[in-house]
N, C-alpha and C positions, 0 to 999 in steps of 0.2 A: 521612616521606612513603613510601609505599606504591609500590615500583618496578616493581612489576606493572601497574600503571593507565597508566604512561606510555609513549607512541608508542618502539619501540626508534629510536635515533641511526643507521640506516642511512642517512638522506640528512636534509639540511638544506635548508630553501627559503630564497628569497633575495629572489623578487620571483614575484607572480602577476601576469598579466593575464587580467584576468574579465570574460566579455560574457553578460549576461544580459537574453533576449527576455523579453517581460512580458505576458502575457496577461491583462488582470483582469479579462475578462468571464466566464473560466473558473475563473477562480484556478489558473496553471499559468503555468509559466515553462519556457525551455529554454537550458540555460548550457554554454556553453565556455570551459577554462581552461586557457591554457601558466601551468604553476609551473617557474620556473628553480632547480633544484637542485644542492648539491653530494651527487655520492654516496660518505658517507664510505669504506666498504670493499665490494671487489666483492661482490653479492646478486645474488636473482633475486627479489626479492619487496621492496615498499615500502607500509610500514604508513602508514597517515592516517587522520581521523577525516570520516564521514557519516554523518549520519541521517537516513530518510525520503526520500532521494535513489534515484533510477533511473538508476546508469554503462551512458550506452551503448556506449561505446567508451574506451579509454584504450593511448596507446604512450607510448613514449619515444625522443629523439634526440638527437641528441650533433653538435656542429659540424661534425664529420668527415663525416656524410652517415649513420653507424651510425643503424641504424632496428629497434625491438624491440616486436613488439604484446604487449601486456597482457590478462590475463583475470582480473574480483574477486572475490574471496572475499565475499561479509558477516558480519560478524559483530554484528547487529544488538544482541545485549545489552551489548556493550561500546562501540556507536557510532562504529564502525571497520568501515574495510576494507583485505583486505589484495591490495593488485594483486601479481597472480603473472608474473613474464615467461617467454618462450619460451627464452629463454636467459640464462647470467650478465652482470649489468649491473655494468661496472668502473667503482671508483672516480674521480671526477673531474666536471665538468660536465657536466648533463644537462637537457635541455627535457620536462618530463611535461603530455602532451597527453590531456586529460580530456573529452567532451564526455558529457551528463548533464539531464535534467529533473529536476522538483520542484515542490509545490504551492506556494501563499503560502499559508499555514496560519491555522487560525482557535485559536490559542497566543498571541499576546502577546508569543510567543517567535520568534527565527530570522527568517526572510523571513515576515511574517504580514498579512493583511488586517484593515484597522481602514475602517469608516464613518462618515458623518457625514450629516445632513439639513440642508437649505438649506431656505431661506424658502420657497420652495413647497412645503415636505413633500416632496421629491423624495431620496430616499435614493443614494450615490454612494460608491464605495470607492476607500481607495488602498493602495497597498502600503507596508510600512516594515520597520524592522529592529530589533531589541532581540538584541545577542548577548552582553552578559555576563549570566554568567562562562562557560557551556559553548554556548553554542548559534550560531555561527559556523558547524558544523559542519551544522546543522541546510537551510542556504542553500548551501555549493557545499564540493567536498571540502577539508581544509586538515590542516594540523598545527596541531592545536586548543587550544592549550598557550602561556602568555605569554611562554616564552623563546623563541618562535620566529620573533621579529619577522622582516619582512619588507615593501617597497616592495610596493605592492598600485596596479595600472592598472585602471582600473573603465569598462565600457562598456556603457550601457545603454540599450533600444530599448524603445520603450510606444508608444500611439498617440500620434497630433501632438497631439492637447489636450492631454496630461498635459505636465506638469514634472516633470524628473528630475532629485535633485541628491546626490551623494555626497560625499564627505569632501573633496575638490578644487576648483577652477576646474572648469568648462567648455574643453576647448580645439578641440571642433570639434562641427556638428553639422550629419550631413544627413537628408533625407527622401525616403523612398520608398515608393508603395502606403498614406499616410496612415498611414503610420508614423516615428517621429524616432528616430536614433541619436544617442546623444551620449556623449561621449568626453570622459575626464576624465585633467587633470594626473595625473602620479604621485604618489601619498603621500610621506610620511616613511616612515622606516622605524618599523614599528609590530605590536603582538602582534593575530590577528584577532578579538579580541572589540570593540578600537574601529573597525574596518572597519561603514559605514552606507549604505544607498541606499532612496533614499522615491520613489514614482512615483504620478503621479495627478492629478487633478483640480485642485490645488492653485492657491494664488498667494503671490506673493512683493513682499515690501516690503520696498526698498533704505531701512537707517537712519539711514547714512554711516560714515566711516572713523574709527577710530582711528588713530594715530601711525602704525602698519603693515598697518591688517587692514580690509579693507572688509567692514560686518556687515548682513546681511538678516534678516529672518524670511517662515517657509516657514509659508503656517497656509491653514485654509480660505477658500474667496471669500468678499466681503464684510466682514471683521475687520481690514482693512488698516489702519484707524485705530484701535484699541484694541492696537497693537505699539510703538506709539513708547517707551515706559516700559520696557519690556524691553529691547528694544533699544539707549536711549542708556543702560542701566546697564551692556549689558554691552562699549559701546564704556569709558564712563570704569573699569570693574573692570577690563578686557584691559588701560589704562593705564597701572592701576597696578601692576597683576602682571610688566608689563615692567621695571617701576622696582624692583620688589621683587627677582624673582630675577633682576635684570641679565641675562636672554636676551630675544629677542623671540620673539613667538608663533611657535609652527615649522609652521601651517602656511599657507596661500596665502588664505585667504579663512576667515571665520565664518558657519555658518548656525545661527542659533536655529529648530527647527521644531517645531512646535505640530502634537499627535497627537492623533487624538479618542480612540481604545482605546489605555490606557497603562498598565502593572500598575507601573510607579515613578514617582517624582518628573521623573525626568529621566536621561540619558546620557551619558557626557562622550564620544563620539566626534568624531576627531579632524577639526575643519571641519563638523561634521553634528552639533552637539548635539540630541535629540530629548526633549521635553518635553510633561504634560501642558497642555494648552490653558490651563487657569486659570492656570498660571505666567506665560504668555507674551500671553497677552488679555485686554487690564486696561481696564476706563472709567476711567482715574484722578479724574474729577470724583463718581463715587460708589465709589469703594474704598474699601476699610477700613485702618487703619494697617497691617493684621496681613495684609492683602492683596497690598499693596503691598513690606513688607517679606521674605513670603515670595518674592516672587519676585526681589528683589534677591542675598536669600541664596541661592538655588537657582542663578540665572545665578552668583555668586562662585565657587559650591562647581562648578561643572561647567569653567568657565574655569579657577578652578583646577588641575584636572586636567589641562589641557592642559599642562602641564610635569611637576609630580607624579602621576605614573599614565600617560599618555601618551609625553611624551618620557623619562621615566625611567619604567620599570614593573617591578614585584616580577617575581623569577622562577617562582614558583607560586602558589598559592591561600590557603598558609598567610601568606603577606604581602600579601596584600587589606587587613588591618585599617589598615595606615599607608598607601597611596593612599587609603583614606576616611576614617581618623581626620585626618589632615595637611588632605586637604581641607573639612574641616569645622571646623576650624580655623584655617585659613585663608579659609571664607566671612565668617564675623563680623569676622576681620583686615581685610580688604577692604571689606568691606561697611562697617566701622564709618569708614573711611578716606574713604568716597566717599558715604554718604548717613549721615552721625551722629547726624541726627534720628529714627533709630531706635533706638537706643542697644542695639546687639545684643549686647554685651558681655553686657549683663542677662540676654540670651535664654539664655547659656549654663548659666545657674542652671536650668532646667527641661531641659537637657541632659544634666547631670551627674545631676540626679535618675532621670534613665530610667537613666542605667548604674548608678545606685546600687541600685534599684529591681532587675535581674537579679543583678548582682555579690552581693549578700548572702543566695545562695543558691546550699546546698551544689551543686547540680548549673548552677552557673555553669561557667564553662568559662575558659581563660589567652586571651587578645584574640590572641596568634599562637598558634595551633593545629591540629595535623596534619591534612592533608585529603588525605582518598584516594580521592574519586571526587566525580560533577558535580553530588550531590545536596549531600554534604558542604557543596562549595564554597558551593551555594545558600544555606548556614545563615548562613554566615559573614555573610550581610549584615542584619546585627540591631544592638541596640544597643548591644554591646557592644564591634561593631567600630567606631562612627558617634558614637555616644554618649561611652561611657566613653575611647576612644583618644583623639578629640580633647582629653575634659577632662584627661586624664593629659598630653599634652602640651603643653596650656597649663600646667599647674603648673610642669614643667620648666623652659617659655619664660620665667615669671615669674622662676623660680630663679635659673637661670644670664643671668638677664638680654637682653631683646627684641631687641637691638644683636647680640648672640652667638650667640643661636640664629637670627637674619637671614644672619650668616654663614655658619653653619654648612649652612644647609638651601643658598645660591648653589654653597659649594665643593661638595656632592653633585652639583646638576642640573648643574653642570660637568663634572667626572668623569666623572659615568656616563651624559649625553644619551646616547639612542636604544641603550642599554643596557636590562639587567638585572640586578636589586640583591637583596640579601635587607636586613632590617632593619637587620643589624648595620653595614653600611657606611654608614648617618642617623648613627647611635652616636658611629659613628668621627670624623667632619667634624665633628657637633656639642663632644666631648670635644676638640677641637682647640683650641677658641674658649674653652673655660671652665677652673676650676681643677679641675671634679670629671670623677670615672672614669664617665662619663654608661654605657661598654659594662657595668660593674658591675651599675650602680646601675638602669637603666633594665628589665633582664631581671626583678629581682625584681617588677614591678609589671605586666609584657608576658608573663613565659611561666610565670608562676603566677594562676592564679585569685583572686578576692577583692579586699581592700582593708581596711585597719587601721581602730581608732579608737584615737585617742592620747588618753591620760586625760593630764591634769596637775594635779600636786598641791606645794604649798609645804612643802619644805625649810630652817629656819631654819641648818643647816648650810651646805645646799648650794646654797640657792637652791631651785629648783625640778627637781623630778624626771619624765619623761616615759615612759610606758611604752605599749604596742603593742600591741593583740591584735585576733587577725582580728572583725572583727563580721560575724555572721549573724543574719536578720531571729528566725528561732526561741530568739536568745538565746544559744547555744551558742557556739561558737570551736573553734580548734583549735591546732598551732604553728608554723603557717605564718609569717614573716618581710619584712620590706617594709627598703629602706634607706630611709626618709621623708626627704624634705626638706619642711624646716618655715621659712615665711615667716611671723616673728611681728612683729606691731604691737604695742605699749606703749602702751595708754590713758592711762595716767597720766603719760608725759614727751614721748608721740608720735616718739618713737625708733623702729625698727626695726632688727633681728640676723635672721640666716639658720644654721640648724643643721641638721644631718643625724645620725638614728637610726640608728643599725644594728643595735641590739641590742633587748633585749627589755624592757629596762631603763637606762634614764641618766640623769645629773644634770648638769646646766649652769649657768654660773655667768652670768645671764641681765644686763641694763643697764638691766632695767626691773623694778618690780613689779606690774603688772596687764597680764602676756603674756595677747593676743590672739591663739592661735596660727594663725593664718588669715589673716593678710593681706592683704587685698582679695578675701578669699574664694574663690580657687582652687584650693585642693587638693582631691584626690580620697582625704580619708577623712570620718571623722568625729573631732567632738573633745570630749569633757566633761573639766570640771571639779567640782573640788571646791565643797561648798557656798557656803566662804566667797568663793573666787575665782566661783563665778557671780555671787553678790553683788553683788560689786566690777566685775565686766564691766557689770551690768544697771544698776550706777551710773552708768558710762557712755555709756549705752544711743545718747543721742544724738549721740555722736562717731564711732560705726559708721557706712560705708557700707553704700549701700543692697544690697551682696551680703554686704556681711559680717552686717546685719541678716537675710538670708533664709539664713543658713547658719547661724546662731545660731537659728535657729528649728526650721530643717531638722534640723540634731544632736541638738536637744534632740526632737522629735515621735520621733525614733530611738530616741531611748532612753526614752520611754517608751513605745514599741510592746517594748521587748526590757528592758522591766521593770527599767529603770536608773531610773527618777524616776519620781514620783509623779506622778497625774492633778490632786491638790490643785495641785504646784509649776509642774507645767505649763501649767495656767490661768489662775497668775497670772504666768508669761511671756508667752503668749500676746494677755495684756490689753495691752499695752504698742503692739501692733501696730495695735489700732481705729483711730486715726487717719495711720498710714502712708499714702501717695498714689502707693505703686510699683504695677503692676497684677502684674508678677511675684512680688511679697512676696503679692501677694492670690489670686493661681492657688493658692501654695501653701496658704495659708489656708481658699480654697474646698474644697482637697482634705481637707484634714485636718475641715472641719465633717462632708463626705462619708459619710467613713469612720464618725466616731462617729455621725452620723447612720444609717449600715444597721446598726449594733450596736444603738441606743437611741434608737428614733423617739419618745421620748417629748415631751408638750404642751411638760415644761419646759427639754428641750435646743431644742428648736425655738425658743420663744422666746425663748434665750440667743442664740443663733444670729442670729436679729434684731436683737435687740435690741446685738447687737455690731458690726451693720452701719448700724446705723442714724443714729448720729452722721456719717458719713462720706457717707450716702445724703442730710440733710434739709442736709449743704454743698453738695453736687452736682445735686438735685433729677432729676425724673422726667421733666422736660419735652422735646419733642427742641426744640434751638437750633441754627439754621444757623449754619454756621461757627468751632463748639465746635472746640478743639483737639483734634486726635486721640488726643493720650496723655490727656487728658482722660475722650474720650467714648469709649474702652477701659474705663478703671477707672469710668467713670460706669454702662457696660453690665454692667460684673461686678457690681459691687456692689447694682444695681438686681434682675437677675437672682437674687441671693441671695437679698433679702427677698423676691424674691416668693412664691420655691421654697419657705421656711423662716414665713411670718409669719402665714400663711392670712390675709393682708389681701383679702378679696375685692372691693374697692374700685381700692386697686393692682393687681391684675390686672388688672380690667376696665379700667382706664385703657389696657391694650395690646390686649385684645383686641379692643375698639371698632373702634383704628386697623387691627387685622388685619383683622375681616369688610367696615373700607370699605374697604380696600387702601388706604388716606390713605399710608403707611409705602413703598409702591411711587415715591412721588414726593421720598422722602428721599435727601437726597444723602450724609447720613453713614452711609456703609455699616456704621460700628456699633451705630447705633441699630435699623436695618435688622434686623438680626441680633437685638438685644436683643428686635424685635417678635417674630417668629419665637420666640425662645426662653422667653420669656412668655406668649404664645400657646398654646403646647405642652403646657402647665402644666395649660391649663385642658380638665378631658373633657368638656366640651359642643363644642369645637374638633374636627371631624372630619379624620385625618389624608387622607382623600379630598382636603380643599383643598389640602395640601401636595402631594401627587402631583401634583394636574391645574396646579399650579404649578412643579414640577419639571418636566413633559413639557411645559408649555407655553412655559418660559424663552428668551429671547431672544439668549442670551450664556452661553458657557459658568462666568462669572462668577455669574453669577444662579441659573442651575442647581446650581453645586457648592452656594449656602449651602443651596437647599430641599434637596439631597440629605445633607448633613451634619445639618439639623435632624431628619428623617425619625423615625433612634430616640429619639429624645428627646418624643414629642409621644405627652401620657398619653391617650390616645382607647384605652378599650382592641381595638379592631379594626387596632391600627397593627401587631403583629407578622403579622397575616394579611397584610395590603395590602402589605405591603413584601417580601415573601417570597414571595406571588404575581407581583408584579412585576418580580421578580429570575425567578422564573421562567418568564415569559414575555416577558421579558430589557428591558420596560420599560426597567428599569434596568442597566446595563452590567457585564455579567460580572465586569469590570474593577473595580470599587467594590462588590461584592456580600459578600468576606470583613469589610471593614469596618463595613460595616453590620449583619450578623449579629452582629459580634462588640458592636458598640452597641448592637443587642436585647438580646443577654445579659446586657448587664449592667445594661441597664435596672431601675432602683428597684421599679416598680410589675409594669413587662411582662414580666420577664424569665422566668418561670417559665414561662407563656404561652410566648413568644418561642420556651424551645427545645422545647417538648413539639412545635412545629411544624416545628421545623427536624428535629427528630429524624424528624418522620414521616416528612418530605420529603429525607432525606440525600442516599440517590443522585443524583436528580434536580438537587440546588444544586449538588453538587461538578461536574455534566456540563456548568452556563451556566458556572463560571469558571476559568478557567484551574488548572489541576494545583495547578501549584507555587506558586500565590497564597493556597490554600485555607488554609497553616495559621496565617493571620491572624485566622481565625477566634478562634481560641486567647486574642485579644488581650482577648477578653472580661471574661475566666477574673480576672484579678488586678483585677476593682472586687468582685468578689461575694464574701460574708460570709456565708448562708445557707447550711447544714450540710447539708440534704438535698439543694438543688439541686447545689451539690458535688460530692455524693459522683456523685448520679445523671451529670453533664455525663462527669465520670474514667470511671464504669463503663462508661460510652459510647466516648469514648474509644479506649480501650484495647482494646474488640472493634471498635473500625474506626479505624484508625490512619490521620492521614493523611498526603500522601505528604513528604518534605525535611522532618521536621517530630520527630525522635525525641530533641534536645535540647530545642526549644521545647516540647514537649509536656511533661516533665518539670521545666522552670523552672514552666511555666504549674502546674499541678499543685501542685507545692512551695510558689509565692505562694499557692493558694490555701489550700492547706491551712494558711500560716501567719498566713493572715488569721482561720480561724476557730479559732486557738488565741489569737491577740489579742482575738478576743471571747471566747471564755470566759475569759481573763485580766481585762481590761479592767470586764466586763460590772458585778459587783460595786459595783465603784469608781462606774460612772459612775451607777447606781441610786442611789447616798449622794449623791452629788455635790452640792454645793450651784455650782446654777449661776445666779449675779450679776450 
């Protein structure tokens, strides 16, 4: 860490009280703050972080009656100011009296203004708060830094319509001049990035209580019934999260609030989680599994946090990764605990793939890694902190066993509540509980980049011999070292052993002879074998679970992108899969037709491609059926969607597009049929992306709106990268969802080329509707496209306009792409011979 960037230790805060007026007819506020400090050694100057704030005044005073006026520095590049006093200020207790204006900003970040439109077309704002990881500072002066927790009093005045509600109770409120004060309990003690305050127009719907926590939702008027689904999950997840880490929630009350402008998923502040709307406003009579599921996991993963990251929080930015690896790992724990009908375990197979997905490329980065300023920090929340952390510590939980690492993560939130930890003290608690040096063992896979593939091969000596080397998608390696632990199943006796690698090389003297070395398919490498042990695995094809069957597929698709196995052998593993009924064994699947599809659009992979989905399509049929089970009419929706993309059936297609031009599909209550229409629809370029617009702006539900907004790049009209990038800029579409959709242009099949010759034209102008530090989503494009000149052209671009928190992502992004088009010219050959069956 970089000890220049950080506030100097001349005084410590302890507790603020913050009153903030609210003007939203101007967008301006005017805030007064006592921060009670210690000041460690006598100064005459106390450093803290603001930005975009106006100090009108600031003293300080001390019990004795000592009274010392202040005059600030700015130092606006560093987002600090430094108060000078009149004279030296002695060590000991001090009251620092701050008063100060500020905009509500149109950032997404800080104190920021978000709107929304009501049934009458009448347009209305409210204010809200988004401050991790740096932008606390951005809303009233502070020590802007997670070790500096502090008891935070919050009081806030708007006019009397609005509702006001911050991370506490309510404990008083009065009115004057048609205006309301309200004054809220004291926090816990806590760092201010979860500090939160919303004001505005809003309403609120009481859910009921958990064991200790009465839970509401804050969302706009009129949605008060589409909260109940959110709401009683995250009264039963707070439940169980009680039972799990034996503390009870620490703070006074829960509010889930529903944000119209929102550049994340959701928040974990502490009493005031802040969410987009589709999370938290569900019709659950026409949701979709995948609807309703995400927002189960979303409330887990933010509840979550309420112990891990909240009452226990990293000391710096380089331990961000384990508050979001931990709680993402603990969303599927919970989740899978309290609604199992979704079987989220499974999910975490397309989780492990994103981290796999950056990990095997050289300019991947170690998941704790040094951050020296607020942009740095920005980076850090990717997949490699969300993604790959989580899946790394479920391998371990498996390892050391679910009972052991239960304990180990209680004896932490014990220890160090309303503290500050760095990584290694999880290590310490966890290594307590089990036989292995978890502080050893855990660092090689946390503060080195990468992740191994372990080959294993038969030994008539020895058994079987296992060996390690780093895998990168270009094929290459290096000597980088992992201590692996390895969870292997025995096909042939259904035995299981547990071993750990440390070497680069070893031999085991194993209880079984057809090691499955994957387990219930949780580790985070990859694994081949030798020809004859593939063999002997595919013999047992069907005593694999359904992740150990998508990790056996996922390993192998690896290694033939990195030219370990043939496209012959790999085809006829792949055959095996036709009549699987997982829909996550079928994501993956869809994805891998993808790929060899933008290499080799040719008539005869197309109809392999079909024609491999088609057994499983004429079981499940085309029809919509009310009341189809949802894990059903998932995989009925993917697999429909394939043929139709792949079959040039123009028969099948019209069967959806009928339903789209009568809008018949608007009165389906399976929202994944719903979607299926939409997504078949799309397909077809006599379908004008104009109906999808005037369908997005004309939605009733922000449920409704998000799927027309997610179908948008996907519909081949070729006027849809115009329409949709018009609309973005003239913000039709919300700022806020405009990097993702760009980056779904891009990689658009047919549009993409199109797509960005306009974005390019239009750059400056897109980057001004959406938020700075959102923009380098864009990027997200970059890793579907296989086209060598659009490529090179997107990089050369690029690179003369950088954009901004974005100088690791830009260079992964970059790396996949370029190592997608040496997969095609590898691959290219092969797949022209292919005889495809």
């Amino acid at each position: 860490m970089n000890q220049n960037i950080l506030l100097p230790k001349l005084a410590i805060p302890n507790r603020y009280e913050i009153s903030l007026d609210v003007d939203l007819k101007n967008f301006k506020y005017l805030g007064k703050e006592i921060v009670f400090i210690e000041v460690v050694e006598d100064t005459d100057e106390i450093h803290l972080h603001s930005v975009g704030l106006t100090i009108n005044s600031s003293f300080i005073e001390d019990d004795n009656g000592a009274h010392i006026d202040g005059s600030v520095n700015y130092l606006n590049e560093d987002e600090k100011i430094i108060i000078n006093f009149e004279e030296k200020v002695t060590s000991g207790d001090w009251k620092l009296y701050i008063d100060f204006e500020g905009e509500v900003v149109d950032d997404l970040r800080g104190f920021y203004r978000s709107k929304f439109v009501d049934e009458n077309n009448e347009q209305h704002w409210i204010a809200t708060t988004q401050f991790e990881p740096t932008s606390a500072r951005m809303a009233f002066p502070c020590w802007d830094e997670p070790e500096y927790k502090s008891v935070f009093s919050i009081t806030l005045t708007s006019d009397k319509s609005d509702i006001r509600v911050s991370n506490e109770k309510v404990i008083s409120e009065t009115t004057l001049n048609e205006r309301t004060t309200s004054k809220f309990e004291d926090s816990m003690r806590m760092s201010t990035y979860l500090v939160a305050f919303v004001v505005g127009p809003l309403e609120i719907t009481e859910i009921g209580k958990s064991k200790t926590t009465d839970v509401r939702v804050v969302h706009r008027p009129g949605f008060g019934h589409q909260t109940k689904f959110a709401g009683e999950a995250a009264i039963k997840i707070l439940d169980f999260f009680e039972n799990y880490y034996d503390i009870n929630y620490p703070g006074t009350k829960l509010d889930l609030i529903a944000i119209p402008d929102f550049a994340m998923g959701a928040m974990e502040n502490v009493g005031a989680v802040t969410f987009r709307e589709t999370l938290l406003l569900i019709d659950v009579e026409k949701a979709t599994r995948a609807e309703l599921s995400r927002s189960v996991e979303v409330v887990a993963h933010e509840l979550a946090h309420m112990w891990f990251g909240d009452l226990v929080t990293m000391k710096w930015w380089d331990g961000i990764w384990l508050n979001e690896a931990f709680a993402s790992l603990m969303e599927v724990i919970a989740s899978e605990a309290t609604y199992p009908e979704f079987k989220l375990w499974n999910e975490l197979n397309l989780a492990r793939s994103q981290g796999f997905n950056v990990d095997s490329l050289k300019s991947s980065r170690p998941v704790e890694f040094e951050v020296a300023t607020p942009e740095e920090a920005e980076e850090m929340f990717d997949v490699l902190t969300y993604q790959k952390g989580s899946t790394v510590l479920r391998m371990f939980e498996t390892f050391i066993g679910e009972e052991n690492f239960k304990k180990g993560v209680r004896n932490y939130l014990n220890k160090h509540k309303y503290k500050n930890t760095h990584s290694s003290d999880l290590w310490t608690e966890l290594s307590e509980e089990t036989e292995y040096d978890l502080e050893d063992i855990l660092p090689t896979w946390i503060k080195q980049e990468g992740y191994p593939i372990i080959s294993v091969e038969h030994n008539e000596n020895t058994n079987f011999i296992f060996s390690q080397s780093k895998f990168l998608i270009d094929g290459e390696t290096d000597d980088s070292l992992w201590k692996v632990p390895i969870n292997i199943r025995f096909l042939d006796n259904g035995k299981s052993q547990k071993v750990l690698l440390e070497s680069k090389t070893d031999s085991f003297d194993l209880i079984g002879n057809v090691p499955f070395i994957n387990n219930g398919g949780w580790s985070f490498f990859h694994s081949t074998y030798d020809a004859e042990h593939l063999n002997e695995i595919i013999r047992y094809f069907d005593d694999l679970d359904i992740n150990e069957k998508y990790r056996l597929l996922e390993d192998s698709w690896m290694s033939l992108r990195t030219e370990k196995l043939t496209l012959e052998s790999f085809l006829k593993l792949i055959d095996l899969y036709k009549n699987e009924t997982d829909k996550n064994i079928w994501s993956l699947v869809s994805g891998i037709f993808a790929t060899l599809h933008k290499i080799d659009s040719s008539n005869e992979l197309e109809n392999y491609i079909a024609q491999f989905c088609k057994p499983l399509l004429d079981k499940l049929g085309s029809e919509y059926i009310e009341g189809i089970d949802q894990e059903m009419s998932q995989l009925k929706s993917l697999i429909c969607f394939l043929y139709a993309k792949y079959s040039k059936d123009d028969k099948f297609v019209s069967h959806f597009t009928d339903q789209f031009n009568s809008e018949k599909y608007k009165d389906y209550s399976d929202g994944n049929y719903y979607n299926l229409v939409l997504s078949v629809s799309g397909l077809d370029k006599s379908i004008s992306i104009n109906n999808y617009l005037n369908n997005f702006i004309n939605s009733d539900s922000p449920q409704i709106e998000a799927r027309f907004r997610s179908s948008l790049p996907g519909v081949n009209d070729p006027e849809t990268p115009k329409v949709v990038i018009e609309s973005i800029l003239n913000e039709t579409i919300r700022g806020a969802d405009a990097p993702y959709l760009l980056a779904g242009l891009i990689s658009h099949h047919e549009n993409g080329k199109n797509a960005w010759e306009i974005i390019k034209s239009n750059w400056e102008n897109l980057l001004k509707v959406m938020p700075e530090w959102t923009s380098s989503r864009i990027l997200d494009g970059l890793p579907s496209i296989y086209e060598e000149n659009l490529g090179k052209d997107i990089q050369d671009f690029i690179k003369l306009n950088p954009l901004p928190s974005a100088e690791k992502i830009m260079k992964q992004k970059f790396e996949r792409l370029n190592a997608n088009i040496k997969f095609k010219n590898s691959i290219n050959s092969e797949l022209k011979k292919a005889k495809f069956v």
